[in-house]
C-alpha positions in Angstrom: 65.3 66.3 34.0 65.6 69.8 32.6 62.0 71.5 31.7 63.3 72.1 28.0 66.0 71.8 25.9 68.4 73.9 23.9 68.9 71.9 20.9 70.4 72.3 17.3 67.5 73.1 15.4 67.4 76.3 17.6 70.1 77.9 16.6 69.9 81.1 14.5 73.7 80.9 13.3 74.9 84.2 15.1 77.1 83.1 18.2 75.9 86.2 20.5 72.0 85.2 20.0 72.7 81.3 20.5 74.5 82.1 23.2 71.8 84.2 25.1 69.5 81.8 23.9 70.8 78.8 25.8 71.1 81.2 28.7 67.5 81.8 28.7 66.5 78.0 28.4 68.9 77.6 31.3 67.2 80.5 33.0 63.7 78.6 32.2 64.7 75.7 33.7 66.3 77.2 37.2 63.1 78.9 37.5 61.4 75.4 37.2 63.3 73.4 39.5 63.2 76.4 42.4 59.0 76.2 41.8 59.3 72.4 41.5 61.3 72.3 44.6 59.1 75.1 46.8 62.4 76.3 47.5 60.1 79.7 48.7 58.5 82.8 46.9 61.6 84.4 47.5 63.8 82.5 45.5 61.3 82.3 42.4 61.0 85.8 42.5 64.6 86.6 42.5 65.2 84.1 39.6 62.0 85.5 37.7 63.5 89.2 37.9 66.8 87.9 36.9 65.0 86.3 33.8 63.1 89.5 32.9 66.5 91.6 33.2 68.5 89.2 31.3 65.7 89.1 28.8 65.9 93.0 28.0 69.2 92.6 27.4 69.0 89.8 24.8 65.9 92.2 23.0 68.0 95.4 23.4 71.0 93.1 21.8 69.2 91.3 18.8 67.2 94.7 17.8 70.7 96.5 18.4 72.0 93.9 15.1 68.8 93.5 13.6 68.8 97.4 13.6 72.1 98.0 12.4 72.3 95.6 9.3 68.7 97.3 8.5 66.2 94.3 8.7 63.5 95.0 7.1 60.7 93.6 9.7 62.7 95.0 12.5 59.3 97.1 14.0 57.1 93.8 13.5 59.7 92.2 15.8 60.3 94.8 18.6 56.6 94.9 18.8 56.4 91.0 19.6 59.2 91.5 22.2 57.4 94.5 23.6 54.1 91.8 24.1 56.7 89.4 25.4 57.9 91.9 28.1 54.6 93.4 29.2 53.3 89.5 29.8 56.0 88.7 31.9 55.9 91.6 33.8 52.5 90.9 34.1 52.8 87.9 35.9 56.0 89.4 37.7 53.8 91.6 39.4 50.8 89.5 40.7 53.7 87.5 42.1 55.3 90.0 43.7 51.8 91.5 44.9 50.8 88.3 46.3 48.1 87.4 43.9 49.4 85.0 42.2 52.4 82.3 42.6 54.3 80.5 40.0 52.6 77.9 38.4 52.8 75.6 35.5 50.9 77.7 33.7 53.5 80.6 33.4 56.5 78.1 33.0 54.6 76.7 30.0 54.2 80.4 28.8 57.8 81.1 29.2 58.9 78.0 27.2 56.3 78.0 24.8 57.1 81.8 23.9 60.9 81.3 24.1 60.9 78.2 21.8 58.2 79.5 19.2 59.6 82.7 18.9 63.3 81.5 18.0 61.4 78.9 15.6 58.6 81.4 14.2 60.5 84.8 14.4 64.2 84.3 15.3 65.0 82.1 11.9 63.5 84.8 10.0 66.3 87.0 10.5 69.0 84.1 10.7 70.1 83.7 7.2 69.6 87.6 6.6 72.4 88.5 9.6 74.4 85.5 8.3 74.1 87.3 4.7 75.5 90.5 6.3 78.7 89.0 7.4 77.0 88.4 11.2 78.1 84.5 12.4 
């Protein structure tokens, strides 16, 4: 059973960002299933730094549109990616330094984060990139 879901109610309506989306959710849940399975540290870690790269590049492509159609709250939401990315690499670290190991704990992070911020922030911009000829 997957850790989360993609489901309908996530999408923003722009191909490109649903896309991505699912990718992280997919992302999410290899990460859970190689903790859930101990498959080793090394194995987390390498699917944790893939999710962190593939992360930037789903920030640096949404604030790429958001920036070029001129959204209006555009800072407020590179600022919440920008906390997003300094958490993760947060925990990133203590992994890789030993101090830590993935837990629950950061799993529910990267879920809760991923999910409320499509919900919370992503649909904020949905019907204004839709307006501007972005599907």
């Amino acid at each position: 059973m997957a850790f989360t879901t993609w489901k309908a109610t996530l999408s923003v309506k722009v191909e490109q960002l649903d896309q991505q989306h699912k990718r992280l959710v997919d992302m999410i849940n290899d990460l859970y299933e190689a903790m859930k399975a101990g498959t080793g540290k090394e194995t987390t870690e390498t699917i944790l730094s893939e999710l962190i790269d593939y992360t930037l590049v789903h920030f640096a492509d949404e604030e790429r549109l958001l920036t070029q159609h001129g959204y209006p709250d555009i800072a407020d939401h590179i600022v919440l990616h920008e906390v997003f990315t300094q958490q993760v690499m947060e925990y990133d670290n203590k992994i890789k330094a030993g101090c830590s190991v993935l837990t629950l704990e950061v799993m529910m992070f990267l879920q809760t984060w991923l999910v409320g911020h499509i919900k919370c922030e992503d649909m904020k911009f949905s019907q204004f990139l839709n307006a501007n000829g972005v599907k």
